[in-house]
ROKOLZA-697893 format. One record per residue (C-alpha): x, y, z; residue number from 1; residue in one letter. Coordinates in steps of 0.25 Angstrom, whole numbers, plus 5000, padded with zeros to 4 digits. Example, Ala and Ser with C-alpha at 12.3 -4.5 7.8 and 13.67 -1.06 7.14 Angstrom:
BEGIN
+------+------+------+-----+---+
!   c1 !   c2 !   c3 !   k ! r !
+------+------+------+-----+---+
! 5049 ! 4982 ! 5031 !   1 ! a !
! 5055 ! 4996 ! 5029 !   2 ! s !
+------+------+------+-----+---+
% end
This chain:
BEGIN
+------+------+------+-----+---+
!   c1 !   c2 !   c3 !   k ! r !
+------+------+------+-----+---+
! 5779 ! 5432 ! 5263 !   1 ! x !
! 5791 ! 5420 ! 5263 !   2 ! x !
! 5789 ! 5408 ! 5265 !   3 ! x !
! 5795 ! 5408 ! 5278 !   4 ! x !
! 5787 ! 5420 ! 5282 !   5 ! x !
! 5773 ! 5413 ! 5277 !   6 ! x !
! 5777 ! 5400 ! 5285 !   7 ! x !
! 5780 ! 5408 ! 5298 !   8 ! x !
! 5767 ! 5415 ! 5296 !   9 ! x !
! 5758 ! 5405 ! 5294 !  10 ! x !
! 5765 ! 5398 ! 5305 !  11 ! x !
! 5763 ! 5409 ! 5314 !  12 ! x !
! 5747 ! 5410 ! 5310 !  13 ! x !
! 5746 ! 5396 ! 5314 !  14 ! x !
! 5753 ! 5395 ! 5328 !  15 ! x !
! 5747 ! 5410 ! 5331 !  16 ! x !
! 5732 ! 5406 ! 5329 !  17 ! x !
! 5734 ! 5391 ! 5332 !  18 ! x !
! 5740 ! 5382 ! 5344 !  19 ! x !
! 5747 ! 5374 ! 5330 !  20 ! x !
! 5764 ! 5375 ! 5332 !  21 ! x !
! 5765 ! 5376 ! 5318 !  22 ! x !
! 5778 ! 5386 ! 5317 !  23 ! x !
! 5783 ! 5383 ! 5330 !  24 ! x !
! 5798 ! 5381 ! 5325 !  25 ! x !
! 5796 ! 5394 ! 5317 !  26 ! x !
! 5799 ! 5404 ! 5328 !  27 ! x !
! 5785 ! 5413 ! 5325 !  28 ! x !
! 5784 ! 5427 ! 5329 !  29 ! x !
! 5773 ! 5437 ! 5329 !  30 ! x !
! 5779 ! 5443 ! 5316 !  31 ! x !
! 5775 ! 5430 ! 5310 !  32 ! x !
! 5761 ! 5429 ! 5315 !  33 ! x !
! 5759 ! 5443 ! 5310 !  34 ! x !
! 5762 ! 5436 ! 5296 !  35 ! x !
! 5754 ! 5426 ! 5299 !  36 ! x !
! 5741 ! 5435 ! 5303 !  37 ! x !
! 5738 ! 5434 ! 5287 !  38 ! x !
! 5734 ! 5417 ! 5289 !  39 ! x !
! 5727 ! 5419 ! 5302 !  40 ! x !
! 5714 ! 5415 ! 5294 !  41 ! x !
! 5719 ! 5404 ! 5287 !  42 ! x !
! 5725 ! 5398 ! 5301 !  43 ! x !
! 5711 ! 5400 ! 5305 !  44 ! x !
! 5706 ! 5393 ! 5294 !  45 ! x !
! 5715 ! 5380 ! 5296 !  46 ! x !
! 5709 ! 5381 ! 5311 !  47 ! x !
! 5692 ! 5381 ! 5307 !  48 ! x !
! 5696 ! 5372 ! 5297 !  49 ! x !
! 5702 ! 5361 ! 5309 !  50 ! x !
! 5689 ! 5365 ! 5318 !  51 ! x !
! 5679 ! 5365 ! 5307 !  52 ! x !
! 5684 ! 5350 ! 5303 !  53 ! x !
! 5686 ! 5345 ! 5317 !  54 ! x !
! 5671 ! 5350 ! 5320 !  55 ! x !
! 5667 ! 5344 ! 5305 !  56 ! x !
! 5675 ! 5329 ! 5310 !  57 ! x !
! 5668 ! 5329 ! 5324 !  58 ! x !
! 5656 ! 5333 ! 5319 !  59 ! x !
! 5655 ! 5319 ! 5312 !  60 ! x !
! 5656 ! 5314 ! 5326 !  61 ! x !
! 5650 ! 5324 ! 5335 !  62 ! x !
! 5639 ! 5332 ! 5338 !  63 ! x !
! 5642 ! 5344 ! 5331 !  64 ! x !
! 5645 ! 5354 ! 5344 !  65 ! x !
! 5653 ! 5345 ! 5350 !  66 ! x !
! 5661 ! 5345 ! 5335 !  67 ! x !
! 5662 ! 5359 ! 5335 !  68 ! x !
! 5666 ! 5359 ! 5351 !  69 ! x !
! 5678 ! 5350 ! 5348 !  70 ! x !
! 5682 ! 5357 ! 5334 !  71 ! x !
! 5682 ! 5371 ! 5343 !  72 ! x !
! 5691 ! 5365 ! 5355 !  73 ! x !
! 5699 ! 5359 ! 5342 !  74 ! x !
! 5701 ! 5374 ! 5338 !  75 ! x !
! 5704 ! 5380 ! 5354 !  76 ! x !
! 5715 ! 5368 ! 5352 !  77 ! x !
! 5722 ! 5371 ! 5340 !  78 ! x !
! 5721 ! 5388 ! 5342 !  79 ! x !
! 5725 ! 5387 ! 5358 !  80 ! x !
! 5713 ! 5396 ! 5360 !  81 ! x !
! 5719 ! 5407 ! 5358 !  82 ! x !
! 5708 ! 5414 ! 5352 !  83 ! x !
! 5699 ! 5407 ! 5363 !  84 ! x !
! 5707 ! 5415 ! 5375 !  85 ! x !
! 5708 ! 5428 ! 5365 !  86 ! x !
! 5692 ! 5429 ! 5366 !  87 ! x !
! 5693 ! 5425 ! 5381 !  88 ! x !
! 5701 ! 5437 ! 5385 !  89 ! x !
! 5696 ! 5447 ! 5375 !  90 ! x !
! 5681 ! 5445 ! 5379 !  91 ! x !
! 5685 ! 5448 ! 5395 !  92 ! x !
! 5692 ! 5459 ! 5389 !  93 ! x !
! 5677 ! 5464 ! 5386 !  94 ! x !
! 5675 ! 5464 ! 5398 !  95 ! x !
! 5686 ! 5474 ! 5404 !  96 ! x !
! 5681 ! 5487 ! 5407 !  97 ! x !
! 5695 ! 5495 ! 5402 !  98 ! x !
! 5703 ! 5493 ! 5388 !  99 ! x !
! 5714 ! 5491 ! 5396 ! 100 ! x !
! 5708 ! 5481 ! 5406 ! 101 ! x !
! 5702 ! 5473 ! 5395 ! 102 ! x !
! 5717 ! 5473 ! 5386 ! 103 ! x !
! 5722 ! 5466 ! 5402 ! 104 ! x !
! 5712 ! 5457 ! 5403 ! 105 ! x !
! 5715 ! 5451 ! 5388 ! 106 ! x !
! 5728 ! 5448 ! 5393 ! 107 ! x !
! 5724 ! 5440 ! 5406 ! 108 ! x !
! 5725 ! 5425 ! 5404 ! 109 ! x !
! 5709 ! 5422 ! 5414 ! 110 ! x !
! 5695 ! 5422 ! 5406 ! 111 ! x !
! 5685 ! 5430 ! 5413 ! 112 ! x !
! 5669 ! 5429 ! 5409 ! 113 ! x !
! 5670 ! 5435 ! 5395 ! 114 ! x !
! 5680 ! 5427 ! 5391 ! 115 ! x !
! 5674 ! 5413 ! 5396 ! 116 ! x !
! 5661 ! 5418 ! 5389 ! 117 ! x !
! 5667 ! 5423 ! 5378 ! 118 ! x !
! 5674 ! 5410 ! 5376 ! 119 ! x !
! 5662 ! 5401 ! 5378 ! 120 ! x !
! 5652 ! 5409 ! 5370 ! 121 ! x !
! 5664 ! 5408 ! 5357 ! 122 ! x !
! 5666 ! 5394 ! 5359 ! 123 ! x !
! 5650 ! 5389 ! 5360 ! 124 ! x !
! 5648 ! 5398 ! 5347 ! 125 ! x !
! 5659 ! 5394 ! 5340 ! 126 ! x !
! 5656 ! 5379 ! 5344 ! 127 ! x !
! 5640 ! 5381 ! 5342 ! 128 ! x !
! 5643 ! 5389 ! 5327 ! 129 ! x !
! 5655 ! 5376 ! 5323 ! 130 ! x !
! 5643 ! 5367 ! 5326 ! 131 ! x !
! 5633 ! 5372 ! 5318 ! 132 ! x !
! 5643 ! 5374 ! 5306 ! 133 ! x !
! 5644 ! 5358 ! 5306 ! 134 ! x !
! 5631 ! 5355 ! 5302 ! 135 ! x !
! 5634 ! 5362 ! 5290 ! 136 ! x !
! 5644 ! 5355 ! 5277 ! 137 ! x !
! 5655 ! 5367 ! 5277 ! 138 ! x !
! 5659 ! 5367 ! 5294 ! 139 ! x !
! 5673 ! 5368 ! 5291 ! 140 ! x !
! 5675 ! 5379 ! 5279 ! 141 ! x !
! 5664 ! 5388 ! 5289 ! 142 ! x !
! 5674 ! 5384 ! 5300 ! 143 ! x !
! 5686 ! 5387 ! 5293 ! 144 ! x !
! 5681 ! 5401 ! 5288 ! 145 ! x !
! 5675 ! 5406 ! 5301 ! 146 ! x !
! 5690 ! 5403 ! 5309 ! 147 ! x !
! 5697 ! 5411 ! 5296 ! 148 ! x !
! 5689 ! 5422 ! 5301 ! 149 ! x !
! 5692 ! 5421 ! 5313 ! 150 ! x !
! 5706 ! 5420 ! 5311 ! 151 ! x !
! 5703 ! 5434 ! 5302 ! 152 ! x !
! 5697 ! 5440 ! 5312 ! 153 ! x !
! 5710 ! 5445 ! 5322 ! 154 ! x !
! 5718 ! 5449 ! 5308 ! 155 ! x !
! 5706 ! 5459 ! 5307 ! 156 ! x !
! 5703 ! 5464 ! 5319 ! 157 ! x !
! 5720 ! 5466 ! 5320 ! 158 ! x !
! 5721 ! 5473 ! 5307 ! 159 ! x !
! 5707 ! 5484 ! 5313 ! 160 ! x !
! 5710 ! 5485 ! 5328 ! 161 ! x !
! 5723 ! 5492 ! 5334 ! 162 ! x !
! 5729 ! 5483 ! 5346 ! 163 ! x !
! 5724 ! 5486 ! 5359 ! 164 ! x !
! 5736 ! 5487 ! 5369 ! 165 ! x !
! 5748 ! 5496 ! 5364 ! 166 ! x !
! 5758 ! 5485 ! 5369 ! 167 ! x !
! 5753 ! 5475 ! 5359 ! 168 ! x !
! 5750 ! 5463 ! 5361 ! 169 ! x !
! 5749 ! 5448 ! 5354 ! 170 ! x !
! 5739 ! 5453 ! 5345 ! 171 ! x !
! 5747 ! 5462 ! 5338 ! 172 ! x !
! 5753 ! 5451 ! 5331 ! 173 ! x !
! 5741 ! 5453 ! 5322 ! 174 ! x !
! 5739 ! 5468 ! 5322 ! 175 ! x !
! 5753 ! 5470 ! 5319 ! 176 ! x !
! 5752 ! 5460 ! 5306 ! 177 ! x !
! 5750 ! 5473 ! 5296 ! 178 ! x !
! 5734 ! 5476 ! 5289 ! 179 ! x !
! 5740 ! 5469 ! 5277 ! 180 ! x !
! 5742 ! 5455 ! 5283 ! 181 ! x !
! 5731 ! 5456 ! 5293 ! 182 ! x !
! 5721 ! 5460 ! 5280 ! 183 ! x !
! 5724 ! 5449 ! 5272 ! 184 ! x !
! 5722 ! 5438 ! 5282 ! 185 ! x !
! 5709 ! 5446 ! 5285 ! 186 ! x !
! 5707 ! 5443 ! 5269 ! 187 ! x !
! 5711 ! 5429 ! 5271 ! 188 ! x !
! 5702 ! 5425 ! 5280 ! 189 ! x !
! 5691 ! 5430 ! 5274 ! 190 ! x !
! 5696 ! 5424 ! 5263 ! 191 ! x !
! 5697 ! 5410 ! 5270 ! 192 ! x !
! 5683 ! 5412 ! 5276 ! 193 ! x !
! 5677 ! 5415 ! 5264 ! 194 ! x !
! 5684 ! 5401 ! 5256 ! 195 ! x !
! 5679 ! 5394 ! 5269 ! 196 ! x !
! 5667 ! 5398 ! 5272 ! 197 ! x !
! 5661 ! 5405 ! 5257 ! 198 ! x !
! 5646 ! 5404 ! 5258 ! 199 ! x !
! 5647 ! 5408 ! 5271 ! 200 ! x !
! 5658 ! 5415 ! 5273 ! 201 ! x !
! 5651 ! 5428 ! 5273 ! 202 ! x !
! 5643 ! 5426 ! 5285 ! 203 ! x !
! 5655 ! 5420 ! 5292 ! 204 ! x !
! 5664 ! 5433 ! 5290 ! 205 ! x !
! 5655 ! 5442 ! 5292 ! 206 ! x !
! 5652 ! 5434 ! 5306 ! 207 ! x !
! 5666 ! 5435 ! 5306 ! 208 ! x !
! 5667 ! 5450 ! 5303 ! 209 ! x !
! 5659 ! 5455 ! 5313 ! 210 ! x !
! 5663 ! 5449 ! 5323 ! 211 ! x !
! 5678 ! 5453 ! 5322 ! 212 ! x !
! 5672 ! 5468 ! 5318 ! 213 ! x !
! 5666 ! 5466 ! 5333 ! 214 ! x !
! 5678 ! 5461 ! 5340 ! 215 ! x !
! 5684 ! 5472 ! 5334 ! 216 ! x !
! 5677 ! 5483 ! 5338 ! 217 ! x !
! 5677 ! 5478 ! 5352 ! 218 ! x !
! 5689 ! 5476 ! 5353 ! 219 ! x !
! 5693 ! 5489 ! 5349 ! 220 ! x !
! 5682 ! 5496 ! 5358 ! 221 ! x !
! 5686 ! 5488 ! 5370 ! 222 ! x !
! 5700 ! 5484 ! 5370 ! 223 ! x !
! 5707 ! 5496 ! 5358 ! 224 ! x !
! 5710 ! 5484 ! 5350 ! 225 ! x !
! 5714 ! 5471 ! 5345 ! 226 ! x !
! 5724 ! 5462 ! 5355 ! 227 ! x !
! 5727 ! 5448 ! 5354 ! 228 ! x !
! 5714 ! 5444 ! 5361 ! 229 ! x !
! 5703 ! 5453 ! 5354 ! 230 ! x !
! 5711 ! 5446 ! 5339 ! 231 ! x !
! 5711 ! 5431 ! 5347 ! 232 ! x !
! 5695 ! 5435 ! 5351 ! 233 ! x !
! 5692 ! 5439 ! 5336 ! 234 ! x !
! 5698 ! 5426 ! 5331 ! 235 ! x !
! 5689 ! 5417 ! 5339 ! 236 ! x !
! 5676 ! 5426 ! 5339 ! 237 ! x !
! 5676 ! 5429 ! 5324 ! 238 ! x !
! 5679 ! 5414 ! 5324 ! 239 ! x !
! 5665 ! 5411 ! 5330 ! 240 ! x !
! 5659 ! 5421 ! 5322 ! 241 ! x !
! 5660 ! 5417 ! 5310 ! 242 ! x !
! 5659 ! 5402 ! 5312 ! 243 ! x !
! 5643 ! 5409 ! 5318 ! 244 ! x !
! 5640 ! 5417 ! 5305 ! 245 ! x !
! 5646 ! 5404 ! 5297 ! 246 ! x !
! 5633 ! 5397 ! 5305 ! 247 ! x !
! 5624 ! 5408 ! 5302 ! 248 ! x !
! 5627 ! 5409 ! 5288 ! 249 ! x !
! 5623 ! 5394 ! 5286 ! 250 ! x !
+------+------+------+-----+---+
% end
């Protein structure tokens, strides 16, 4: 890839799973966040890493819930949510009694009772799962690891799962980035996890694992595929996740 093209990717990786205008003089188009689907792990990686040590500095201060609060608000801040409000809408989704009334009900802007309980059950367990990781000396490699996964987790189910609506969608910037490129960032984030994490990075990814392999399969029970909210919900579920089997291994 030229250096131009490599720049314009990991730009686009950036400003796709971030609120970061990094690129914003560059004129970014879907082609080069199709390009940039390979570093989706590492960005994930840049982003535990500024969690992890915003909990590990507040910790010094604070009790360590009230640290990991503050780090996850930190997190909502820097990635718009966008991951948050995918979850939201794929979880009232669930409860739609038609494919096709769920597929119009991902695409309203309201948030109905799955969707709030969803949100708050992620966010107490993600919060809970970050506190308990502080009391231990490696909070901010464990961290780091468990939002490469996350970060893996759409490439994967994008490269398995066939996109739901036959008009497309936003999420086909991501099934459309070709097995090759959607494989190796799936390689490179269990790569990164596994540099992060090591010891326990078994436990993290198969935490991980499983919990993409279910989205997965519901998604394509429920809805015939991956859209743009099912990929946005396995980011932040699978984030969760693995931070939880990161505290079970320990």
């Amino acid at each position: 890839m030229p250096a131009s093209s490599a720049l314009r990717a990991g730009a686009a990786a950036v400003t796709f799973l971030t609120r970061i205008p990094f690129g914003r003089d560059l004129a970014l188009g879907a082609a080069d966040v199709r390009r940039g689907a390979l570093l989706f792990p590492l960005v994930g990686a840049a982003i535990g890493a500024v969690v992890g040590f915003a909990s590990l500095g507040l910790d010094a201060a604070l009790p360590a819930l009230l640290a990991a609060a503050l780090a996850v608000a930190l997190e909502a801040l820097v990635t718009g949510g966008i991951h948050l409000d995918a979850l939201a809408d794929t979880a009232d989704a669930l409860g739609a009694e038609t494919r096709e009334r769920a597929l119009e009900l991902m695409r309203e802007s309201t948030i109905g009772a799955f969707g709030a309980v969803a949100l708050v059950l992620d966010l107490v367990v993600k919060t809970a799962a970050l506190a308990a990781l502080l009391e231990g000396d490696d909070a901010v490699l464990l961290v780091t690891a468990a939002w490469a996964a996350g970060r893996t987790a759409p490439l994967a189910l994008a490269w398995a799962l066939p996109y739901a609506r036959p008009e497309g969608g936003s999420g086909t910037v991501l099934t459309e980035a070709g097995a090759a490129r959607l494989g190796a960032g799936v390689a490179l984030g269990v790569a990164a996890a596994v540099a992060a994490a090591w010891s326990r990075s078994p436990a993290l990814l198969a935490a991980a694992a499983i919990a993409a392999l279910g989205i997965a399969v519901v998604a394509r029970t429920r809805f015939g595929g991956a859209t743009g909210d099912v990929l946005g919900a396995a980011a932040e579920t699978t984030t969760t996740v693995a931070l939880v089997g990161a505290v079970a291994a320990g």
